[in-house]
Every structure is written in structure tokens, then in C-alpha cells.
FIDREN-311117 format. One line per 5 residues: their letters; for each residue x, y negated, z negated of N, C-alpha, C. Coordinates in nm, 3 decimals. Example, Ala and Ser with C-alpha at 12.3 -4.5 7.8 and 13.67 -1.06 7.14 Angstrom:
// residues 2
as	1.319 0.569 -0.780 1.230 0.450 -0.780 1.320 0.330 -0.780; 1.285 0.225 -0.708 1.367 0.106 -0.714 1.290 -0.003 -0.787
END
This chain:
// residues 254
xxxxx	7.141 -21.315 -5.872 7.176 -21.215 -5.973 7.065 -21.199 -6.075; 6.954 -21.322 -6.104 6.897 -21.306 -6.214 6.763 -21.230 -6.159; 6.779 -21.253 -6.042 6.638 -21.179 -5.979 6.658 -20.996 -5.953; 6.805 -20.977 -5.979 6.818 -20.805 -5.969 6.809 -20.799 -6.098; 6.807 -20.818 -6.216 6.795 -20.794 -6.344 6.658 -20.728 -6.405
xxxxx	6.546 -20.746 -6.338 6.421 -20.673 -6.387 6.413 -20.537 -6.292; 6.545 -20.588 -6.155 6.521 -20.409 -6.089 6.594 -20.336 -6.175; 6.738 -20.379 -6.216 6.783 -20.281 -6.269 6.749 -20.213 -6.366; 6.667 -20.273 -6.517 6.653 -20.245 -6.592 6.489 -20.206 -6.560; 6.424 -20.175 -6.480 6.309 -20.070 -6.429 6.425 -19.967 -6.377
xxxxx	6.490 -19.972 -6.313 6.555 -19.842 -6.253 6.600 -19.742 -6.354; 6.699 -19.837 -6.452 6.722 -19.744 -6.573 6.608 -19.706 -6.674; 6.507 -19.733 -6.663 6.382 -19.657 -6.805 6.363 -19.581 -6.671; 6.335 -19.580 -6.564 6.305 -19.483 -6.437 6.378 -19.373 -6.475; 6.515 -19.364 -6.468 6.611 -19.252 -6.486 6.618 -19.235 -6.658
xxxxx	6.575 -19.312 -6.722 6.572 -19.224 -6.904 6.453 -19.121 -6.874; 6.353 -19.188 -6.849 6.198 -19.169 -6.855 6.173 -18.971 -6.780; 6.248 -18.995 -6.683 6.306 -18.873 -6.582 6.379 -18.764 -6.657; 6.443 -18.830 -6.737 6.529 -18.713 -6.818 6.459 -18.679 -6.952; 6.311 -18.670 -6.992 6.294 -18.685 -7.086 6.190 -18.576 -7.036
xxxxx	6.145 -18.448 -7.133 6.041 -18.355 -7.130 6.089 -18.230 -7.057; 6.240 -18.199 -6.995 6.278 -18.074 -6.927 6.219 -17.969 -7.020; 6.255 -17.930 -7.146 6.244 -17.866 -7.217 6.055 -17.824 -7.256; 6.053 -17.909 -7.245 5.868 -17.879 -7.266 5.806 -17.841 -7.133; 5.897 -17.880 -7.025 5.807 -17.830 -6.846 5.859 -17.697 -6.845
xxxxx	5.969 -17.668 -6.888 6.069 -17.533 -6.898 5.955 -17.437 -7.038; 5.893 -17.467 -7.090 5.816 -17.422 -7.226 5.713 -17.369 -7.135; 5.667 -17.434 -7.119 5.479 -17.427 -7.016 5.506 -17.346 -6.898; 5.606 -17.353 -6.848 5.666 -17.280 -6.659 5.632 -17.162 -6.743; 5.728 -17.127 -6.852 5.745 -16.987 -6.909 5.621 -16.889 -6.940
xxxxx	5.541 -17.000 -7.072 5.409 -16.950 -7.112 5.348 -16.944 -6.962; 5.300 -17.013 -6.879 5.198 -16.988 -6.748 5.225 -16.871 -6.667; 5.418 -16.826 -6.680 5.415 -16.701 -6.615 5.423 -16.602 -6.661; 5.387 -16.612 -6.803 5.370 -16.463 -6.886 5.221 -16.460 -6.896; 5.151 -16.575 -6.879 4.987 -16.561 -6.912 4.974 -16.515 -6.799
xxxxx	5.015 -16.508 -6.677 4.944 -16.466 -6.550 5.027 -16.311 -6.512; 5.142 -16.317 -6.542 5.171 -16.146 -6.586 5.096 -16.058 -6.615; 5.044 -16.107 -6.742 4.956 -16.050 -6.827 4.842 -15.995 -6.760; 4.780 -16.072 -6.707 4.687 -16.085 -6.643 4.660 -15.995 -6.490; 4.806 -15.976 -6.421 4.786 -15.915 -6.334 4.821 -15.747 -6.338
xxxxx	4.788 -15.681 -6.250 4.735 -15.524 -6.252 4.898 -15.482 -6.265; 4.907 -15.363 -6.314 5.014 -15.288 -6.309 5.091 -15.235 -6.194; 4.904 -15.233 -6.122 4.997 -15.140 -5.979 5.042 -15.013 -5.959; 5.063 -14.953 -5.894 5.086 -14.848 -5.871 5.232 -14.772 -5.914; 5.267 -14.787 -6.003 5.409 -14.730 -6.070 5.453 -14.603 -6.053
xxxxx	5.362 -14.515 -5.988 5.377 -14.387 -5.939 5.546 -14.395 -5.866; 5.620 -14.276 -5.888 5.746 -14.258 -5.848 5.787 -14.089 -5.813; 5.848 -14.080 -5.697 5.858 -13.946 -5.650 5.944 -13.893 -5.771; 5.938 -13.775 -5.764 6.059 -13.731 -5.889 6.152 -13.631 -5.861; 6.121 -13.636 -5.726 6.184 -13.559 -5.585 6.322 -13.607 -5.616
xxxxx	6.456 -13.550 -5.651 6.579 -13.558 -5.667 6.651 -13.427 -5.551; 6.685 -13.518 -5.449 6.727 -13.408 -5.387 6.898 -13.335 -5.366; 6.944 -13.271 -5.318 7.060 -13.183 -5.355 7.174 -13.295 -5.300; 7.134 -13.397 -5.219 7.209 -13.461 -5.102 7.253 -13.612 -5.220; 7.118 -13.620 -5.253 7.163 -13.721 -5.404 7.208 -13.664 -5.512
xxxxx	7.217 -13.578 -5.535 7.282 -13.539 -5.654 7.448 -13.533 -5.645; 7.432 -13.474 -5.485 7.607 -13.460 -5.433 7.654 -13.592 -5.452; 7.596 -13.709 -5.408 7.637 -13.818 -5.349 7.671 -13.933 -5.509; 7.562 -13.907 -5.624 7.602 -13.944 -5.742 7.688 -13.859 -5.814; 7.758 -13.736 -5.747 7.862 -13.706 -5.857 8.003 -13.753 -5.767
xxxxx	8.019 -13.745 -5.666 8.098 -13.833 -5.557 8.069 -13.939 -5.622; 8.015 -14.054 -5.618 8.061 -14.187 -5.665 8.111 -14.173 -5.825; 8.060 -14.088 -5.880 8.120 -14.060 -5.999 8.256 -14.083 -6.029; 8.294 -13.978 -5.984 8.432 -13.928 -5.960 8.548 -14.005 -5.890; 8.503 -14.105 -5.766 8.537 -14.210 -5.702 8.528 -14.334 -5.827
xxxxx	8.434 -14.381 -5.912 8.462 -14.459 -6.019 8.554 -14.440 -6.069; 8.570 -14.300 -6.160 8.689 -14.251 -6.253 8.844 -14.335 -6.210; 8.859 -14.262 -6.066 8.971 -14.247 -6.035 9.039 -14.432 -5.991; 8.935 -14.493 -5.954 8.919 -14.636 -5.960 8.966 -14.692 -6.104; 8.879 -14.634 -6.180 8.902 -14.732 -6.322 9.037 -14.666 -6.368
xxxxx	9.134 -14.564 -6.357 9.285 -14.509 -6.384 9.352 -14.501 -6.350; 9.310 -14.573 -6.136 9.411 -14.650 -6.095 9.453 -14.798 -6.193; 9.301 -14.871 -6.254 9.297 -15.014 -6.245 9.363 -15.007 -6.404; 9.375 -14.934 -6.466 9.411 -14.938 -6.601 9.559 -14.871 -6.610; 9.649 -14.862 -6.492 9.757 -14.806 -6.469 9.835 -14.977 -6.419
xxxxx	9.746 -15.031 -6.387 9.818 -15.151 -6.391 9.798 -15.269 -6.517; 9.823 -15.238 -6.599 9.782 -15.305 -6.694 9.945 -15.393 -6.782; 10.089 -15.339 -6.730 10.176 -15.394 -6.735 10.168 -15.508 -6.616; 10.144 -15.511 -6.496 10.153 -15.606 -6.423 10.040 -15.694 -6.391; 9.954 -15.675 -6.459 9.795 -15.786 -6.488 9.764 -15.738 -6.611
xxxxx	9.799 -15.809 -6.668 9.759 -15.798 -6.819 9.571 -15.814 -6.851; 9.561 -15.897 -6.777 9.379 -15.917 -6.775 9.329 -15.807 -6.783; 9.379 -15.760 -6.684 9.321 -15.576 -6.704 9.207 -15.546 -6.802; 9.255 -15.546 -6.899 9.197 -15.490 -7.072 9.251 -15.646 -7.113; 9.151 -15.714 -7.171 9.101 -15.810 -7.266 8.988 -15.862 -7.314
xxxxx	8.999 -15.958 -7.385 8.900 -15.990 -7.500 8.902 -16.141 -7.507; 8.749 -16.200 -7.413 8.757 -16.349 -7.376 8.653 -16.423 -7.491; 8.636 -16.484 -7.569 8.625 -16.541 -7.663 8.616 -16.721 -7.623; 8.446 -16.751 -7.516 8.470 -16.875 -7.493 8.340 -17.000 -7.581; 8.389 -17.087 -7.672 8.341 -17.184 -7.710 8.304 -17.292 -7.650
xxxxx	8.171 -17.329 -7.526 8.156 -17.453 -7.475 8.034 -17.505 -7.479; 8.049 -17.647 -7.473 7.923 -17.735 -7.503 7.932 -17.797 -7.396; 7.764 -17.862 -7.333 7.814 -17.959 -7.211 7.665 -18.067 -7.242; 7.694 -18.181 -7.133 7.592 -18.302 -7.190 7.538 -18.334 -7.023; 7.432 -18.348 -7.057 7.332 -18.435 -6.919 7.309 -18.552 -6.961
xxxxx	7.368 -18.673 -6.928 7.338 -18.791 -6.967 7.191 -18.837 -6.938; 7.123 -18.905 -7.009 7.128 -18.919 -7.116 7.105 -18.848 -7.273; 7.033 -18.781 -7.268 6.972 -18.712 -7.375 6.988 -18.556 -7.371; 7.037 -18.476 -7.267 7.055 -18.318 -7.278 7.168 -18.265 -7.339; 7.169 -18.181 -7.418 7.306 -18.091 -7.503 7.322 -17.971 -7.457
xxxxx	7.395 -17.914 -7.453 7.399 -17.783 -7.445 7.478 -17.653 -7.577; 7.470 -17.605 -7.584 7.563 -17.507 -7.659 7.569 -17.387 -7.560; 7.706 -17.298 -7.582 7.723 -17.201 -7.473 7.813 -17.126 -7.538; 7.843 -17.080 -7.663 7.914 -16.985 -7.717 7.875 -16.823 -7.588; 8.031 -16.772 -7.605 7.992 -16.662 -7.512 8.141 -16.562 -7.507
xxxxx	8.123 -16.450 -7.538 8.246 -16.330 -7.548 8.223 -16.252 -7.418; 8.351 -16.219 -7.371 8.374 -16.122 -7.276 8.458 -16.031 -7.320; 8.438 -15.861 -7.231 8.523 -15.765 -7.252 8.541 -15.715 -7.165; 8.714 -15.725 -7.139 8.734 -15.627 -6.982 8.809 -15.551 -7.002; 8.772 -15.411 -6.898 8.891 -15.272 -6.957 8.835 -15.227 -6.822
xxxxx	8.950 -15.251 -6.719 8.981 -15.234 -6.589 8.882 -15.227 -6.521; 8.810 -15.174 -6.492 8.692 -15.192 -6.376 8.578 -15.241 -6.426; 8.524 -15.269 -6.568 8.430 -15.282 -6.603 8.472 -15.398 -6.707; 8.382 -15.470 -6.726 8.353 -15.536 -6.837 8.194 -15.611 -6.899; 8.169 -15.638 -7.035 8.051 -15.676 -7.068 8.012 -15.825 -7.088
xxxxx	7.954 -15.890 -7.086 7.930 -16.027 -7.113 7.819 -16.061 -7.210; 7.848 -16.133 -7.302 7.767 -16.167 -7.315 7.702 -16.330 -7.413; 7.630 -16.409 -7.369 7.622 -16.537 -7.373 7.481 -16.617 -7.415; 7.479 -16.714 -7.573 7.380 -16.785 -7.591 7.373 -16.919 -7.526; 7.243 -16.933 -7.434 7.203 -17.025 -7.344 7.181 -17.142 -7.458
xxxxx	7.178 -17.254 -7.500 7.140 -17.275 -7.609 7.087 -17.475 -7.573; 6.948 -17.503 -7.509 6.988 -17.662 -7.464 6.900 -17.717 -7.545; 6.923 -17.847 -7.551 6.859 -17.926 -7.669 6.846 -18.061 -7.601; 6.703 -18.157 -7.631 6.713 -18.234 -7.579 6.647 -18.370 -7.673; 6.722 -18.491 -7.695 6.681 -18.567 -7.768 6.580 -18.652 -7.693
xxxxx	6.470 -18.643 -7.781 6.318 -18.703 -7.694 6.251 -18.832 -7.787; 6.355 -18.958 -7.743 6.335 -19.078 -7.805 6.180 -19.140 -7.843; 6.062 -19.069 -7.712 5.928 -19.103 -7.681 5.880 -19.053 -7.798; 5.924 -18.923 -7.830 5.833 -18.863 -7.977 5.918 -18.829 -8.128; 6.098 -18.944 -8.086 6.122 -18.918 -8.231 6.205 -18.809 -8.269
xxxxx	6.213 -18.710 -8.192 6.253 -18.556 -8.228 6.326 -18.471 -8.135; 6.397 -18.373 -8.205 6.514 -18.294 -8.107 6.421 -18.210 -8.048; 6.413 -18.187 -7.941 6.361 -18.032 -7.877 6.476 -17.961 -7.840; 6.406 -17.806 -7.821 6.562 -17.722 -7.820 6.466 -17.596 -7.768; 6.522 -17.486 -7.661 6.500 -17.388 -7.658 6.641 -17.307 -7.635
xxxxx	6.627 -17.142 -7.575 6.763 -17.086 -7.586 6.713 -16.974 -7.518; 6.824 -16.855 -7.450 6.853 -16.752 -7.385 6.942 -16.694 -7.417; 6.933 -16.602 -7.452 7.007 -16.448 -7.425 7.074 -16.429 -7.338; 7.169 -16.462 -7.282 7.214 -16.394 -7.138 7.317 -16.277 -7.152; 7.264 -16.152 -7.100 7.361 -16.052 -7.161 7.350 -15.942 -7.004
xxxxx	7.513 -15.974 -6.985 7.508 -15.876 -6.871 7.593 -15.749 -6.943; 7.509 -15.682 -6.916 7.519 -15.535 -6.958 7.673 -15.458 -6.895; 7.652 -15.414 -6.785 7.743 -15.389 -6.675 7.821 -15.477 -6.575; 7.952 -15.537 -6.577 7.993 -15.582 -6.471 8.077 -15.497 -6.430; 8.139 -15.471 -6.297 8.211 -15.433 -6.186 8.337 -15.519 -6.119
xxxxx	8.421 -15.548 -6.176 8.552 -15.571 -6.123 8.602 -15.553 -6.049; 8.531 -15.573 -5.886 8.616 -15.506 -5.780 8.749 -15.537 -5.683; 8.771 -15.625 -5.775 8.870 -15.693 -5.718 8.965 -15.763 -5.836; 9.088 -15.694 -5.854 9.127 -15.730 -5.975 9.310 -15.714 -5.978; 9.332 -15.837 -5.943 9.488 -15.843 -5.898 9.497 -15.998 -5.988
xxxxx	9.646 -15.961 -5.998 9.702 -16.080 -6.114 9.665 -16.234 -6.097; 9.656 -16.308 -6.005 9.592 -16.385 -5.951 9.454 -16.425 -5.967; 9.420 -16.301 -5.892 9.186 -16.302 -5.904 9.132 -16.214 -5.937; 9.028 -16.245 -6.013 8.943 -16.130 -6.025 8.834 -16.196 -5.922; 8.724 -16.098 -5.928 8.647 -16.101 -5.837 8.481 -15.955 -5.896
xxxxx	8.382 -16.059 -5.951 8.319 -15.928 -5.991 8.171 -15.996 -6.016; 8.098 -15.868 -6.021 7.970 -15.891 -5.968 7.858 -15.756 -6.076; 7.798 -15.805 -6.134 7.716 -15.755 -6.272 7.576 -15.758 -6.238; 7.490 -15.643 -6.323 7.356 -15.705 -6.389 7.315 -15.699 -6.563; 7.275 -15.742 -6.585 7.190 -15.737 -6.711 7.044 -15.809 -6.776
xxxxx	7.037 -15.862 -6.883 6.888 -15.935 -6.870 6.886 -16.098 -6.954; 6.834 -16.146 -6.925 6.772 -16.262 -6.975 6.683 -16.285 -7.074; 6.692 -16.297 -7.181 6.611 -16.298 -7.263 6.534 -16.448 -7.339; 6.438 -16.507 -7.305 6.386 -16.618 -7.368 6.364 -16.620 -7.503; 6.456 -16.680 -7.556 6.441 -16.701 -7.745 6.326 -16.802 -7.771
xxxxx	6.249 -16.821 -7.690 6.079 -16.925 -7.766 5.994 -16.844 -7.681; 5.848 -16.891 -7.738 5.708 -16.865 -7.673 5.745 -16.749 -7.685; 5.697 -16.660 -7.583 5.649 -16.460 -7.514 5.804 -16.412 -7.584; 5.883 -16.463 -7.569 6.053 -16.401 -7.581 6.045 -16.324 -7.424; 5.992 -16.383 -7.291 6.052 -16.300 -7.214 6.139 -16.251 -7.165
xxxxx	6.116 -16.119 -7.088 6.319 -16.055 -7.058 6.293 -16.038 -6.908; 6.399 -16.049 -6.831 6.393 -16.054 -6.707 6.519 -15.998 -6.683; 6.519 -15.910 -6.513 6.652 -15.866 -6.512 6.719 -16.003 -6.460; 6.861 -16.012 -6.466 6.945 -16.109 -6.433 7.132 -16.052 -6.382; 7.089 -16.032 -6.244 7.241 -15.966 -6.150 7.337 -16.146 -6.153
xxxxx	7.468 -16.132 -6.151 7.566 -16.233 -6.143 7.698 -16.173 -6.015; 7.747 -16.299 -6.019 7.807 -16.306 -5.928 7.913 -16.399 -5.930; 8.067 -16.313 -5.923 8.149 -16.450 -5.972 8.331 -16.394 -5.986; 8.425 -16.475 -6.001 8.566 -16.475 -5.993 8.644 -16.601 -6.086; 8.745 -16.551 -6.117 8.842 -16.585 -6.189 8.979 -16.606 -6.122
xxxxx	9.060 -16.717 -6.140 9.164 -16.759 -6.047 9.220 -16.785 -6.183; 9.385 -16.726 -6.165 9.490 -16.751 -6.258 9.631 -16.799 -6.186; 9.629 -16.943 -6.205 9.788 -16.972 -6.089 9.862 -16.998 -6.218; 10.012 -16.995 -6.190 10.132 -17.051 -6.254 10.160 -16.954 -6.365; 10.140 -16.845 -6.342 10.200 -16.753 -6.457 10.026 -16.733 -6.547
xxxxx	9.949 -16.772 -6.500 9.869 -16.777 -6.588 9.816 -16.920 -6.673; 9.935 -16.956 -6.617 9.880 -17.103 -6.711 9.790 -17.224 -6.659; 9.746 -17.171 -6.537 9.638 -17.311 -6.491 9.547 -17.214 -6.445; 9.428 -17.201 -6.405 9.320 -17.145 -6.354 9.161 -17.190 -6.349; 9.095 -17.098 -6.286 8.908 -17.183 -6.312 8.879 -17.029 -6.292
xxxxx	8.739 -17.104 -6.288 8.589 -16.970 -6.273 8.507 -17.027 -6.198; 8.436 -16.935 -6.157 8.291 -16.986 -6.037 8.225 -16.896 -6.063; 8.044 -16.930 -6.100 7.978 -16.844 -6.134 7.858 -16.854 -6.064; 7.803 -16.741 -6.023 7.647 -16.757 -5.995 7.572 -16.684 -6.073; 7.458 -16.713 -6.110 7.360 -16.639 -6.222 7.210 -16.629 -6.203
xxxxx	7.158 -16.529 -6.106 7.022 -16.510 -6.078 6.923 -16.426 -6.148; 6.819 -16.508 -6.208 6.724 -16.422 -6.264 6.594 -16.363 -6.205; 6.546 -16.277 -6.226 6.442 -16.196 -6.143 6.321 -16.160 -6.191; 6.188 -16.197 -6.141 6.067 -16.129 -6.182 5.996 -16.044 -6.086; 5.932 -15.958 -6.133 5.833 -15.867 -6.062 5.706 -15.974 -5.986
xxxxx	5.710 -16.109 -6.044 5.575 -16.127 -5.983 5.626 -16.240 -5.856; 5.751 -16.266 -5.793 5.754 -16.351 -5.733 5.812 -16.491 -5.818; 5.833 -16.503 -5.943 5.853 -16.590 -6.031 5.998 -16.614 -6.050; 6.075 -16.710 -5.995 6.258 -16.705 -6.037 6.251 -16.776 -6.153; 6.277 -16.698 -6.254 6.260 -16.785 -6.404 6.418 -16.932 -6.435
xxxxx	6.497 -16.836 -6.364 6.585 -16.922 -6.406 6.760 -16.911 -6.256; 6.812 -16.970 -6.209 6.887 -16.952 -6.074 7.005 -17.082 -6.183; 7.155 -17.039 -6.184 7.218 -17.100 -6.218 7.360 -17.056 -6.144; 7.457 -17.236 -6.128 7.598 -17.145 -6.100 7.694 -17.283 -6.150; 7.824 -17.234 -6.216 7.890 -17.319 -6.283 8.039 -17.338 -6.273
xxxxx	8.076 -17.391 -6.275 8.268 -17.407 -6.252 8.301 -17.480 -6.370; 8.385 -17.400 -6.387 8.584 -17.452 -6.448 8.659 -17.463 -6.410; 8.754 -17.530 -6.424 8.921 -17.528 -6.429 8.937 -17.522 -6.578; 9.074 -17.418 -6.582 9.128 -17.438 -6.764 9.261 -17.463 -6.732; 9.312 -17.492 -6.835 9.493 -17.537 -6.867 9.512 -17.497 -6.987
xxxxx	9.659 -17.396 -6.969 9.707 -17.349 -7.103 9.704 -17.414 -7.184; 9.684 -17.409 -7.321 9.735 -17.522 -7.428 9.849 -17.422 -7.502; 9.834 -17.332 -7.570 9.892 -17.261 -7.645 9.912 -17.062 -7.618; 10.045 -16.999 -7.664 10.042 -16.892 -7.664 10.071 -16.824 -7.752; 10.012 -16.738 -7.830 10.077 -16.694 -7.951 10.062 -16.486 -7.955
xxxxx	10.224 -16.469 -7.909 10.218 -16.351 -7.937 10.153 -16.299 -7.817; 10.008 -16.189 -7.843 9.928 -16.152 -7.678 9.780 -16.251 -7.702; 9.771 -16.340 -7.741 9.681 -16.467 -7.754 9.696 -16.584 -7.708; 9.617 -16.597 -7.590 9.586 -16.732 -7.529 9.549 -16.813 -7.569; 9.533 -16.987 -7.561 9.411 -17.046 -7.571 9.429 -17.174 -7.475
xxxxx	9.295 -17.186 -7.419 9.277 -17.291 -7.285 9.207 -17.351 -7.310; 9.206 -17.495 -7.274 9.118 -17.629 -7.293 9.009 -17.565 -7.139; 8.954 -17.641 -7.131 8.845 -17.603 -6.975 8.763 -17.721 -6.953; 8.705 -17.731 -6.873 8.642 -17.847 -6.795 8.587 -17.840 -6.670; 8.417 -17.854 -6.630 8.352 -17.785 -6.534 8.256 -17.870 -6.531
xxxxx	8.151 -17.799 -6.447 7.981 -17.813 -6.384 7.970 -17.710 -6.423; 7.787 -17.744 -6.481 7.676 -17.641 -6.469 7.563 -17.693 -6.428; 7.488 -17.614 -6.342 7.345 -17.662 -6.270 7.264 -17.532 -6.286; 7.115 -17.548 -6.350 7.021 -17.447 -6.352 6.925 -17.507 -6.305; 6.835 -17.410 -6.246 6.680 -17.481 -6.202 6.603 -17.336 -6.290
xxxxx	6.523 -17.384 -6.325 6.421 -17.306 -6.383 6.272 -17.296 -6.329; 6.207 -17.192 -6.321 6.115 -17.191 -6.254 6.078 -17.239 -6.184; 6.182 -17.234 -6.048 6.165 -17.248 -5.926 6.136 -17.454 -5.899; 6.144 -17.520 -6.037 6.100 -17.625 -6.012 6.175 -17.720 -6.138; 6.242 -17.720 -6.223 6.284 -17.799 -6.323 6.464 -17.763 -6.333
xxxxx	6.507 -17.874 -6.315 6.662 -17.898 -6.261 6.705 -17.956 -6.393; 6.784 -17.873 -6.437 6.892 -17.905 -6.588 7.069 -17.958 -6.507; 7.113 -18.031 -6.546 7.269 -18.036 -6.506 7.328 -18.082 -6.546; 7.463 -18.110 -6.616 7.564 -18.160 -6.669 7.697 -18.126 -6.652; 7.764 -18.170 -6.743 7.938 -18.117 -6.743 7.952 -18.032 -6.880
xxxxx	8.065 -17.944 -6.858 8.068 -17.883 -6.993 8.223 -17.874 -7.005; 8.251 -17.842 -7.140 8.347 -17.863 -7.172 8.428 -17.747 -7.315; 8.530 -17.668 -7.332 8.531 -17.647 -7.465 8.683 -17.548 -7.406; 8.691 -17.438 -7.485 8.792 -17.375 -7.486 8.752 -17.173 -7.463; 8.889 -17.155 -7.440 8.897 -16.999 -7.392 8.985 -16.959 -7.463
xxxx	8.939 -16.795 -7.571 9.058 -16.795 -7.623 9.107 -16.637 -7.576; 9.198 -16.601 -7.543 9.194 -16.496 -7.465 9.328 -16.380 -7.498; 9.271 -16.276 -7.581 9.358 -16.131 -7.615 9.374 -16.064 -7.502; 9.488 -16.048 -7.497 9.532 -15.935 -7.378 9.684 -15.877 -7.355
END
């Protein structure tokens, strides 16, 4: 026993030592792919402007096919109340040893559509130099699509952009992918998310996907509120792996 005692305690500064600097490799990934952005040609941005009669038909047809979609989906709004609401979620999550997270984030749904939008917010205590490091994101999906939206599940699939709050502030587009499960009247359920970000140069700035389960706690009136409890995993530039558990509440008008 006394001879595993110098492995273990190399194994564990192995795994502190490991968890220490995400935030600064995640800093440098960023700056190196905006310095070489920069750097590379524009390219040929030329675009036909050729709009022809066959697309024009075909975008006022989906038009019109939306409409009638979103007044079917808002005609059910007595028997899925989700329909039209207002999600209001508070969560924090931890990477042992030293990673934090913050994840404040509001949603709005009104039958076929809804908006998202969410501060990335991680922080990491860096014992080697003494001091908190911390960077953050924007994540704001502009447009989501609800295509699937029965009392039970939703089911819906968005884009919008990514925005880096340090260094360049870069923005990147960022499409999602993801569903909502409501069993027992509503009172037990989860989420599953996927979250891909995109560059022009070949560069995946950031690839994330996360789960919950929630449990009612309270109802007041047309106001929810749910305890929750999940995974989140991001890799960032194609090479630096963030992960923990998260944890907080949902508070939900509808």
C-alpha cells in the first residue's frame, strides 16, 4: 500500500495539472484564428443576382405554407400550453477541479417559432498563477423552428451567432439542434441539445451538446418552476475539451 502512495498522488497533480490553462488554450485558438482570417484573401464574393420567377414562386409558397403552419400551431394552444411561452433558465455547472460555469439564458416560444438566447460564461481557478481566469459567449439563436410540437415533445432546430466576449469579439454563425420532453402532466421532463459553430475558414470554433432532466417544484397560477440537473460537453477549436455537470432552475410562463 505504501508503495501505491507516490503513484497516486503523481496521478492526481497529473489530473489538477491537466485541468489547469483551458481558458488561456481557448484565448490563443481564438486570437490565431482571427490573425490568420485576417490575413487570408476575401475571395471571390461575387454573387449572381439572377432571381428567377420559379424562386420567387417557390418563396411565396413556403411563405404562405409557414403562415398557415404557425395558425394551425397557435390554434392549439388550449391543449399544449407550451405553445406560446416564456422560459427564464438560471444554471451554473462545475468541472472538477477548478472550472465554473455561469449559463443564465431566456427563451421565447409562440407556436412555430421561438428565440433564444444565452450567456456562455466559464471561469477557471488557476492555483499555478494565483488568479481567476474567465472568458464568455454570446450565444444567440436568432430564429428557431418548432417542427414538431405536441404536448409531450417539442422537437426544433435554429440558427443564429456566437459571439466571443474577449480578444477580436469574434462572431460566427451557430445552427442548433434539439427537443424537449414533458411526462406526467408536465411535471417531470429533460432537454437534449446540440450546438454547432461555423467558420468560413475551415475553423470549428466551438461544437457543444448538453442534457437535463427537470422536476416540478412549484406552480403558481400560469408559472412554473423546475429544479434541473444535466451534462454539458464543449470542445473548442477543434482541440480543447471543457465538461462538467450543471445544475439550476427553469422558470416557465405559459
Amino acid at each position: 500500500m505504501k508503495s501505491l502512495k507516490p503513484l497516486l498522488l503523481a496521478t492526481l497533480m497529473l489530473w489538477t495539472y491537466v485541468g489547469y490553462g483551458q481558458i488561456d488554450k481557448i484565448k490563443k485558438a481564438s486570437h490565431s484564428h482571427s490573425s490568420s482570417s485576417g490575413k487570408s484573401s476575401s475571395g471571390d464574393n461575387g454573387r449572381s443576382g439572377n432571381n428567377s420567377a420559379f424562386a420567387l414562386w417557390a418563396f411565396w409558397q413556403a411563405g404562405k405554407g409557414m403562415i398557415l403552419w404557425q395558425m394551425y400551431q397557435l390554434n392549439q394552444k388550449d391543449t399544449i400550453p407550451s405553445i406560446i411561452s416564456l422560459e427564464v433558465m438560471p444554471q451554473v455547472g462545475i468541472q472538477p477541479p477548478d472550472n465554473y460555469w455561469l449559463l443564465p439564458r431566456i427563451r421565447g416560444n409562440w407556436g412555430l417559432f421561438s428565440m433564444d438566447f444565452r450567456y456562455n460564461f466559464l471561469m477557471e481557478d488557476d492555483a499555478l498563477e494565483g488568479k481567476i481566469k474567465s472568458l464568455g459567449t454570446f450565444d444567440w439563436q436568432i430564429v428557431q423552428l418548432n417542427f414538431v410540437n405536441t404536448r409531450p415533445v417539442t422537437v426544433r432546430a435554429g440558427f443564429g451567432t456566437m459571439i466571443e466576449n474577449f480578444g477580436d469579439h469574434n462572431a460566427y454563425f451557430e445552427w442548433t439542434l434539439g427537443g424537449d420532453l414533458r411526462l406526467k402532466e408536465g411535471k417531470l421532463g429533460g432537454g437534449l441539445e446540440y450546438r454547432a459553430t461555423e467558420s468560413h475558414f475551415g475553423i470549428m470554433p466551438r461544437r457543444e451538446i448538453n442534457a437535463r432532466v427537470e422536476y416540478q417544484l412549484f406552480q403558481w397560477h400560469r408559472l412554473k418552476g423546475y429544479g434541473t440537473l444535466g451534462g454539458i460537453f464543449q470542445r473548442y477549436y477543434s482541440d480543447i475539451n471543457v465538461w462538467g455537470m450543471q445544475t439550476g432552475f427553469i422558470f416557465r410562463l405559459q
